[in-house]
C-alpha positions as a printed Julia matrix, in Angstrom:
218×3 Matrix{Float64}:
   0.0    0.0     0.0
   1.3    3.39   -1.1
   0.99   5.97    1.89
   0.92  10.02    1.15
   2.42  12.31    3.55
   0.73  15.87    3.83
   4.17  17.31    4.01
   6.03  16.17    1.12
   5.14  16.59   -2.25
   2.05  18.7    -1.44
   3.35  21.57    0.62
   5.88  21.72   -1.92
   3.39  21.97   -4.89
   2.18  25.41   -6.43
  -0.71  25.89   -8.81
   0.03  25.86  -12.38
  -1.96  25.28  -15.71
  -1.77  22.02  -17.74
  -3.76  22.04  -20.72
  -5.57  19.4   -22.12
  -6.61  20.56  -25.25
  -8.58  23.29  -26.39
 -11.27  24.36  -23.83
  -9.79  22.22  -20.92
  -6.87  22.18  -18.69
  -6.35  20.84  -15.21
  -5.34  23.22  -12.45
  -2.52  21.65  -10.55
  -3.02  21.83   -6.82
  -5.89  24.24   -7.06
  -8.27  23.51   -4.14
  -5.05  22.39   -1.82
  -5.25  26.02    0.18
  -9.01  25.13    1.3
  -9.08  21.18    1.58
  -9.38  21.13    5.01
 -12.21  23.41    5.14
 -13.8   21.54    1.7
 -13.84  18.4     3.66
 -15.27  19.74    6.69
 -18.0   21.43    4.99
 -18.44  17.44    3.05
 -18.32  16.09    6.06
 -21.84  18.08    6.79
 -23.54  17.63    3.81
 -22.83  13.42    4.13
 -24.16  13.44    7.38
 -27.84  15.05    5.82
 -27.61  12.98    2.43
 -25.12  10.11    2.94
 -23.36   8.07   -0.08
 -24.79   5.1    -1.41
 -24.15   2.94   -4.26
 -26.57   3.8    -7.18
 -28.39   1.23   -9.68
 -27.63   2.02  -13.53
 -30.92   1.53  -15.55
 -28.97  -1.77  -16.92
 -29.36  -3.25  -13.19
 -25.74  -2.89  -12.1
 -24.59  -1.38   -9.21
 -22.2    1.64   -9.11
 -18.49   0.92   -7.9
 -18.42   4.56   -6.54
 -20.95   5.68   -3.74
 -22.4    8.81   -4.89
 -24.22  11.96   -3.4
 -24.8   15.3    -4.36
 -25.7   18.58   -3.18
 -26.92  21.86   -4.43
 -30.44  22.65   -6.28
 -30.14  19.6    -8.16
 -28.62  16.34   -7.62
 -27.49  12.92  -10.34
 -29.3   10.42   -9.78
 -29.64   6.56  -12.12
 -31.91   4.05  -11.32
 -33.74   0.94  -13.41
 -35.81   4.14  -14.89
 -32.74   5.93  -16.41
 -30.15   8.84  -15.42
 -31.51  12.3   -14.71
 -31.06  15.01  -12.56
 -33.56  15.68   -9.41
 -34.63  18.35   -6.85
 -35.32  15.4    -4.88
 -32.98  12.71   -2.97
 -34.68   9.56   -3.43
 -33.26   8.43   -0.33
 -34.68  10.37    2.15
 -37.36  12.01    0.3
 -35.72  15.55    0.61
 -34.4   17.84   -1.13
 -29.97  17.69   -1.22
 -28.06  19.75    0.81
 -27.55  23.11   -0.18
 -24.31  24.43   -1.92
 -21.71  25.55    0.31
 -20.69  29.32   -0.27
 -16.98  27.63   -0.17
 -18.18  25.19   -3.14
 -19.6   28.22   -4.96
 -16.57  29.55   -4.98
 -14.05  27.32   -5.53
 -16.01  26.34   -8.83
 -16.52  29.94  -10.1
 -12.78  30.89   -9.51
 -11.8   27.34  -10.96
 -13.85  28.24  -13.92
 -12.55  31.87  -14.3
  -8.78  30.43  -14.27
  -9.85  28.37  -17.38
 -11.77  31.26  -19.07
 -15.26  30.77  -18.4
 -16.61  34.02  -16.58
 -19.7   33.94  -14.49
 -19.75  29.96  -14.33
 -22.97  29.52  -11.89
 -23.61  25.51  -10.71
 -26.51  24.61   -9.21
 -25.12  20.81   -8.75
 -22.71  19.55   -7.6
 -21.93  15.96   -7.48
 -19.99  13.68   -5.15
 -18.2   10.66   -6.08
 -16.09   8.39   -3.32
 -14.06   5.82   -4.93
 -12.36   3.12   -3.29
  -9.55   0.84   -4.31
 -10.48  -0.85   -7.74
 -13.39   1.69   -8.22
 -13.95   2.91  -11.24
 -15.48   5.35  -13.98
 -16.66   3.95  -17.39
 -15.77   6.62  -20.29
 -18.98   8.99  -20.73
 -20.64  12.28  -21.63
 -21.78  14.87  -19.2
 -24.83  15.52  -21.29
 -27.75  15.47  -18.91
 -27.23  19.14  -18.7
 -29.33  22.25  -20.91
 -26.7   24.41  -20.88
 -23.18  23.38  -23.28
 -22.04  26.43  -23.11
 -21.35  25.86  -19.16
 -18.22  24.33  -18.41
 -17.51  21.4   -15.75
 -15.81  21.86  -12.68
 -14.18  18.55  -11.25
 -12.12  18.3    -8.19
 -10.17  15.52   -6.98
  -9.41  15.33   -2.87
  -7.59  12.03   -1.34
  -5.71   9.29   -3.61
  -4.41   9.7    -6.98
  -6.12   8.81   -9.83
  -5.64   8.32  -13.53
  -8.68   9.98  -15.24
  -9.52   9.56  -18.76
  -9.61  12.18  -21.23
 -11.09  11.32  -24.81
 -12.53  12.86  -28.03
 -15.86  13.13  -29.09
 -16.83   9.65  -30.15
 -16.72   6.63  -27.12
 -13.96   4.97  -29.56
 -11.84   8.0   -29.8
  -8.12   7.35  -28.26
  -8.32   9.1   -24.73
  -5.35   9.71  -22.51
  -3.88   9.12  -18.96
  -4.36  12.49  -16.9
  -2.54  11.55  -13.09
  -4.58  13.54  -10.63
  -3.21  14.21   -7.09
  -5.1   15.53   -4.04
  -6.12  19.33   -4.98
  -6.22  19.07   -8.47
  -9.3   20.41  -10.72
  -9.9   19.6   -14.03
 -12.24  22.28  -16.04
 -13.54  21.22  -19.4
 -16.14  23.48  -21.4
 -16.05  25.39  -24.81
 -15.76  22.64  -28.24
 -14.23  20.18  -25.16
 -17.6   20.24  -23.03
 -19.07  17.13  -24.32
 -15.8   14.73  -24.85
 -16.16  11.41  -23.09
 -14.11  10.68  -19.49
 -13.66   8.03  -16.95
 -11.31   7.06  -14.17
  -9.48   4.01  -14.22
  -9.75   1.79  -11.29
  -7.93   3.19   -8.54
  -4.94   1.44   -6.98
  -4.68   1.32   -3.13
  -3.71   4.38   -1.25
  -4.05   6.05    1.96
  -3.99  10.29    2.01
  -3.73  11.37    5.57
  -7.05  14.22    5.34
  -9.12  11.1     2.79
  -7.91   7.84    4.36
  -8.22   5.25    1.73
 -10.79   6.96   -0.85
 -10.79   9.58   -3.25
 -13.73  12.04   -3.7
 -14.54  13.88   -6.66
 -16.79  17.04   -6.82
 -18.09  17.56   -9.89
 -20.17  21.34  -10.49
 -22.13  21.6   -13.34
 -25.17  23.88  -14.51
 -28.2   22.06  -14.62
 -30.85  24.83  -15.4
């Protein structure tokens, strides 16, 4: 098992720009100043909606447990994937978006070009050791012309970047604890995944990794 020490590589890293490819880049060690403050404030919204392991309309249960908060929340089930007001879980509406969310995402955004980004979701992913993330579109949304904000807390993992077609060649992006990843512009709709994570342990994460994920909904 590969352990992570706080101190080493991550004090020493500072946030610079790696692009991707036109209309995405990933924003090396963006959200590191405010992870301890990002995980308390998850901490809150897991104890009103907790994760759980979804059901895919095919029947097969999720890898990664999954919440959300904000005005909407990503949801699948036997019926199909959608967005809702609504946890179907506890019959209530999600949590609502932390101002520290809010802006993380929006400055996030503006680093990567897209002014006045304004999510009213924002999805949680935990993966575990050998979870992972088929290649997909983000396309349950109205709005292309909103980017997505994704930001990876606790162990590495190697996320998927591809082209516009599920066959197109993607490629390897490593993603360490405070990285975000903004995609938008002619890249909004290009497929992603995660392959399955290796075990780790991050001292803030233990032996996870959660992704938030902001998108515009409405």
């Amino acid at each position: 098992m590969m352990t992570l020490s706080l101190f080493d590589e991550e004090e020493n890293r500072r946030t610079w720009q790696e692009p991707l490819c036109e209309g995405a880049l990933v924003l090396r060690g963006f959200a590191l100043e405010h992870d301890v403050a990002i995980l308390a404030a998850l901490q809150n919204i897991l104890t009103e909606s907790p994760l759980h392991h979804m059901v895919t309309p095919g029947g097969f249960r999720m890898s990664v447990a999954m919440s959300n908060c904000g005005t909407y929340g990503w949801v699948t089930d036997r019926s199909g994937y959608r967005y809702a007001k609504i946890d179907p879980e506890r019959g209530q509406a999600w949590p609502a978006l932390p101002e520290l969310f809010m802006k993380l995402a929006q400055e996030a955004a503006a680093q990567a070009g897209y002014q006045d980004f304004l999510p009213d979701a924002c999805l949680i992913n935990r993966y575990e050791a050998s979870a992972r993330m088929s290649l997909h579109q983000d396309k349950n949304e109205r709005d292309f012309t909103q980017p997505i904000v994704s930001v990876s807390l606790g162990i590495p993992a190697m996320f998927l970047f591809g082209g516009m077609q599920r066959a197109d060649k993607a490629i390897r992006v490593p993603l360490a604890h405070g990285d975000v990843v903004v995609w938008g512009g002619s890249a909004r709709l290009r497929y992603h995944g995660v392959l399955a994570l290796k075990t780790a342990t991050h001292p803030l994460v233990g032996e996870h990794r959660i992704n938030l994920t902001f998108r515009k909904v409405s």
